[in-house]
N, C-alpha and C positions, 0 to 999 in steps of 0.2 A: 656489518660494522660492529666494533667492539671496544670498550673501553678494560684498559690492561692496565691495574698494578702491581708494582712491584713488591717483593719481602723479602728479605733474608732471609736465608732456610740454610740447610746441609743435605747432600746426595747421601741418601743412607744407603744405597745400594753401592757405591765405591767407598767412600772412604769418609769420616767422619774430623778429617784432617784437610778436605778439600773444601770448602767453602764458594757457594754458588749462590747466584741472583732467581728466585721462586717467583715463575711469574703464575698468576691467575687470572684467569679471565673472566669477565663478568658480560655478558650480553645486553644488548643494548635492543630494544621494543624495536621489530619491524612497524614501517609503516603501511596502516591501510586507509588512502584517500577518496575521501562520501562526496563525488560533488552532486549537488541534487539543485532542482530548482524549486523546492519545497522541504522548510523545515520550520521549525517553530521560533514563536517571538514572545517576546511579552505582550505583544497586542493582537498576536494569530497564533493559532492553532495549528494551522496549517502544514500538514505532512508527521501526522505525530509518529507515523509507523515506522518513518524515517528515525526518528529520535531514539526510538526504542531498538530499532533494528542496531545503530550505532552502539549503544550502552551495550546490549546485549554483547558483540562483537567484542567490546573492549572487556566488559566479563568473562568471558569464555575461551580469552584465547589470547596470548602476548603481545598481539598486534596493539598499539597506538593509533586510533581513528582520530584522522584532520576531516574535518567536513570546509568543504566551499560549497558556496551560492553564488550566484551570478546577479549582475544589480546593470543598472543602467550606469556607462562612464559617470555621466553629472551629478548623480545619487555621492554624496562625502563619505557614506557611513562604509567604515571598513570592517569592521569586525564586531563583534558581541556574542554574552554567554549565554546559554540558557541550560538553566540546572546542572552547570559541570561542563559542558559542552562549548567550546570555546569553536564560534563561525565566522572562516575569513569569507569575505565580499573577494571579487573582481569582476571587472568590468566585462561586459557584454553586450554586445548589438544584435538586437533581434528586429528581423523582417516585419512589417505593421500587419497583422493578420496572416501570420505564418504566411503570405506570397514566399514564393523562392526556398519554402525552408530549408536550410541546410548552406544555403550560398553566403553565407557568411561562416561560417565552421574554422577554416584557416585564419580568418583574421581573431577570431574567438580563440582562438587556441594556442593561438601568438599571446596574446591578453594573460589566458588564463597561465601558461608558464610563466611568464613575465614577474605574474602574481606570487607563485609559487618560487620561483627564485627570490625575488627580495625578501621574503619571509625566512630566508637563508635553508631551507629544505634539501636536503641532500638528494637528489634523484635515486642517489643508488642504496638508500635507506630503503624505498618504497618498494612494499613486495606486492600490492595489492592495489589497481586504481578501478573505481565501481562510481559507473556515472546511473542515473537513476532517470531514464524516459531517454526516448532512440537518439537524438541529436548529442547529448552529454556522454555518449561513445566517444566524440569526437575529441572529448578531452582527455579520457581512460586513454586513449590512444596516443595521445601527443604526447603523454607520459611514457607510452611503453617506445613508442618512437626512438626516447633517449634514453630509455634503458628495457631492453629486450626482456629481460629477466622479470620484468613486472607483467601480472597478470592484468589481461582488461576485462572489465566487466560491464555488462548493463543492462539494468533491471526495468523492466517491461509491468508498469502499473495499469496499463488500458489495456480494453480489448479489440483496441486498435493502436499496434505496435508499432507499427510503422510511421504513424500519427499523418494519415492523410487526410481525415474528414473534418479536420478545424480548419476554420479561417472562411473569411470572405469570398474566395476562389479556391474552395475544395474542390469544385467540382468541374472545372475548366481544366481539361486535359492536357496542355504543355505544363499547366501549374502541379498538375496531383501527378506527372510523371517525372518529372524535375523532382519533386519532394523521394518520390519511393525509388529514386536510383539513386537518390544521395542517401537515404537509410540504407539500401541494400549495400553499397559500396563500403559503409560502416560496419554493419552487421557483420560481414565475409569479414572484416579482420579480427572484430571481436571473440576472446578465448571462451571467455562462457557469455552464455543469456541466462539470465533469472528470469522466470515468470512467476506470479503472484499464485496462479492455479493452472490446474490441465488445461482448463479450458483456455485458457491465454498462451500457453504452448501450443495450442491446435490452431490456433489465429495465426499465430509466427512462423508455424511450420508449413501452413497453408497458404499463406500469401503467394500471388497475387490471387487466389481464390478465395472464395467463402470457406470461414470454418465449416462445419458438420452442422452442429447448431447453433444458427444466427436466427435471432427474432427480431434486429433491430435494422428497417429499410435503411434509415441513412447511412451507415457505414456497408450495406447493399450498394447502394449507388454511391458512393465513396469507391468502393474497387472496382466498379465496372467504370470506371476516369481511367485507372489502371490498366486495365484490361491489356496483354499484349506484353506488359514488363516481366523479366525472367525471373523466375523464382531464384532466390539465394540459397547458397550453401553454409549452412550455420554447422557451426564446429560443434558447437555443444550446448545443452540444455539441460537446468537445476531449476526442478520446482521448491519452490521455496516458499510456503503459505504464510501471511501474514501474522506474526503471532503476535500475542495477549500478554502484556507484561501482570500474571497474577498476584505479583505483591501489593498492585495498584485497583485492580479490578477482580473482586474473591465475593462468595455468596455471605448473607448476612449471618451473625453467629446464631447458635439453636436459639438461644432465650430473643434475638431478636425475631428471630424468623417466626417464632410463636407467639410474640406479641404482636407480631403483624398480621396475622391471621385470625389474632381474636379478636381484633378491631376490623368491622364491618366495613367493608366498602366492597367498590364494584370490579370486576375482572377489569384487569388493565392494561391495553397494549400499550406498547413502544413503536415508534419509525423516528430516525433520525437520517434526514436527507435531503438535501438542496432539492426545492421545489422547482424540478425542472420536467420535460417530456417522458424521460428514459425512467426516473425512477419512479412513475406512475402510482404515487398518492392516491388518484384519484380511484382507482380497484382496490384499493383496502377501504375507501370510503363509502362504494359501493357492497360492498360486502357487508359492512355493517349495515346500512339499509337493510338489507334481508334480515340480517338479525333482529333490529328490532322491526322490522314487521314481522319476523315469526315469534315477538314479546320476550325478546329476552332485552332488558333493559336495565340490568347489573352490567353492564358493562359501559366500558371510556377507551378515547385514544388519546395517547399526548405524542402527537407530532415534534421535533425539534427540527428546524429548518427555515429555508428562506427561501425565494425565485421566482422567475416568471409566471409557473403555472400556479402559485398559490393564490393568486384571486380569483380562478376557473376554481378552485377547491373552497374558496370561499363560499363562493356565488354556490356551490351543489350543496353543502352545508345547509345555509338556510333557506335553499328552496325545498326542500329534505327533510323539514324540520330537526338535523341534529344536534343543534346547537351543544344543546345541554351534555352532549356524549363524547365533546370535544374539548381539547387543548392546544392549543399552536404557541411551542416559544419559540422566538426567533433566532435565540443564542442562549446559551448553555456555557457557566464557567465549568471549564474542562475538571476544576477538581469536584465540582459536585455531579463528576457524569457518574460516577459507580450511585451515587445514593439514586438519582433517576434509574440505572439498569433496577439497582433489588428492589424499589415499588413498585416493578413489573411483574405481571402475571407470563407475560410473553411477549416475542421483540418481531417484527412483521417488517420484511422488506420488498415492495414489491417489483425492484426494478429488474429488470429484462436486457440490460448489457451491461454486466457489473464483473470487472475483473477480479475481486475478491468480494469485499463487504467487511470489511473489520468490525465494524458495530455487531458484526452477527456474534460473532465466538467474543466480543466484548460482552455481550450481554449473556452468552453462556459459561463467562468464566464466574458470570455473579450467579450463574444456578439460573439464567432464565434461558426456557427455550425458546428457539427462531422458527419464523416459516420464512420459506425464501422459493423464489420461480426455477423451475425444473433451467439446470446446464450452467444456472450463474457459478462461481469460483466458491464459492462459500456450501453452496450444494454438494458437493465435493464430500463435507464432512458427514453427511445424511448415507447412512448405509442403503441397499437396494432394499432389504427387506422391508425400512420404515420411509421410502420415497410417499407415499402414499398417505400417510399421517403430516408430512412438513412442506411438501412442495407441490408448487399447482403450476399448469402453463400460465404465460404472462397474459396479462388482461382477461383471466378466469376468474371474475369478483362472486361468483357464484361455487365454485368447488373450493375456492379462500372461505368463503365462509359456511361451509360445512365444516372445513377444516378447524375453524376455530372454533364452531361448536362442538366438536366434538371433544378439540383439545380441554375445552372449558370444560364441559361435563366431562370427562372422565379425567381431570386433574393430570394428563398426561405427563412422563418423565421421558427425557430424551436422550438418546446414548448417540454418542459419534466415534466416527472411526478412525481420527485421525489426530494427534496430538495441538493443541494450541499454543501451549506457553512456550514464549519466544525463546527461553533457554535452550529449550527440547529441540526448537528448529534450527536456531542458527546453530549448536554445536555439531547437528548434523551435516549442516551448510559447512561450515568451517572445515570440518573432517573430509566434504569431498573438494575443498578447492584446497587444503594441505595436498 
């Protein structure tokens, strides 16, 4: 599509006696539609990588990004901005504990056009639709449906792509093969797949098996539900790692960085992460155990997080005596996360099915380095040679904390081999789906 105006001009190659109408053309921004079911609010955080991914895409490239979210019909609120970012709602009906997921897809996608037409959207504007987790295919598609020429896309944030192990009846077998033949039937039409890391491409590409390295039993028993459904044929696959917007998250300046270091305090880790089973708190709290029973006692954790298992993390705390070596905040305003990353010494994740970990390379774009469990997405960035200095097997609270002793004593600097800032990635991104 193009907007053309007119000028008066003269053909100087004929005759300067002829007089003609000079049209020029001026181009009109393709569009590229984000619909996600997580993006940010004024009152949630929620899906920031989303946010950034968008921004970045509309800095790096001509495209115009619409972001949609899905809301409950009876929810009123239709739209609102955050930071520049203007997000339409439409209505959606989801199944109560993912049962049946996917059996509503059609009527969702009747909704979601619906939406997308009254908003007066040109179909044939849209070069690019990117739904963000396997069912929001369904909408990437109902767009390319009406117009072929639009690219669909969808981006895969777990390392269960297919998203069988949620819900009340994951593991009741007409239920979790109902779910993984309505993604497969998805997937087979969609143009590209994004995955967040290799490791999330090897879950997609291995379905219905086990990846190579899985340490996490439930989504073990999540695909033996499956057991028996055909593997899909997926057209194509773009890794795409989660980048670090560095104008917002950068190491502190020299003279701070040196006034930080001449004011005494104790080595200080970081973990930011829903207190749940998977991302196992409880093995970095064990580790420090060992440390201070082998007397190192300069040192603190400050936890940021919330969930179930933080009262089992409690309860080890003070039968442990750690009180004193601890911090738990329960929420964190997102603008004061960079001054939390640079009061760190080092950033400690210890979960064990993590399809990226953005907090990790958030906390290395401020200059702190990560340990994180051997095959998660974020490991990724840890070259072979220095595997051995940053990552341990999961529920290893004993070689984590070697680890962090040693990093402590020897002040360690950490090099990675793979770019973060989200510029660097998406222009990449953008150059293979042009």
């Amino acid at each position: 599509m193009a907007k053309v105006r007119k000028e008066n001009g003269n053909l100087n190659a004929i005759s300067n006696l002829i007089n003609v109408e000079k049209f020029i053309i001026y181009p009109v921004k393709k569009l590229y539609i984000s619909i996600t079911p997580f993006f940010p609010t004024k009152d949630s955080f929620r899906g920031p990588y989303v946010y950034d991914q968008v921004k970045a895409i509309e800095k790096n490239s001509d495209y115009e990004v619409i972001v949609f979210k899905p809301k409950c019909p009876w929810t009123r609120t239709m739209t609102y901005d955050y930071e520049g970012i203007k997000v339409y709602y439409f209505d959606s009906i989801e199944m109560p504990s993912y049962i049946l997921n996917g059996l509503t897809n059609d009527i969702n996608s009747y909704l979601f056009i619906k939406r997308v037409k009254e908003l007066g959207i040109q179909i044939n504007d849209i070069a690019v639709a990117h739904g963000h987790t396997s069912q929001f295919a369904a909408y990437a598609l109902a767009l390319k449906n009406l117009n072929p020429k639009i690219k669909a896309i969808v981006q895969h944030h777990d390392c269960d792509p297919f998203t069988i192990r949620n819900g009340k009846w994951a593991r009741k077998k007409w239920n979790a093969i109902f779910r993984a033949n309505k993604s497969i039937e998805l997937f087979e039409k969609v143009d590209l797949h994004v995955c967040v890391s290799e490791g999330m491409k090897d879950s997609l590409l291995s379905f219905p098996n086990a990846p190579q390295h899985l340490y996490y039993d439930d989504y073990r028993n999540a695909l033996s539900a499956v057991k028996g459904v055909r593997k899909p044929k997926i057209k194509d696959v773009y890794v795409l790692y989660n980048g670090v917007d560095c104008e917002k998250f950068k190491p502190l300046e020299k003279t701070q960085d040196l006034e930080r270091r001449v004011n005494i305090k104790p080595y200080t880790i970081g973990c930011i992460a829903n207190f749940v089973e998977l991302k196992d708190q409880i093995t970095l709290l064990k580790a420090l155990k060992i440390l201070v029973d082998n007397g190192i006692h300069d040192i603190k954790i400050i936890f940021v997080g919330s969930g179930p298992t933080l009262s089992n993390c409690k309860q080890y705390i003070v039968n442990n005596n750690l009180t004193q070596y601890i911090e738990i905040l329960s929420e964190f305003e997102h603008s004061q996360l960079r001054g939390y990353y640079q009061s760190l010494d080092l950033f400690v994740l210890p979960t064990y099915f993590e399809g990226f970990g953005c907090v990790c390379t958030e906390a290395a774009a401020c200059g702190v380095p990560f340990m994180i469990c051997k095959y998660q997405g974020v490991a990724e960035y840890i070259g072979k040679d220095d595997e051995d200095l940053w990552t341990f097997e999961p529920h290893d609270y004993k070689t984590l904390a070697r680890l962090i002793a040693n990093a402590k004593s020897q002040n360690l600097k950490q090099t990675l081999i793979h770019p973060y800032d989200i510029n660097t990635l998406v222009s990449g991104y953008l150059k293979y789906i042009s």
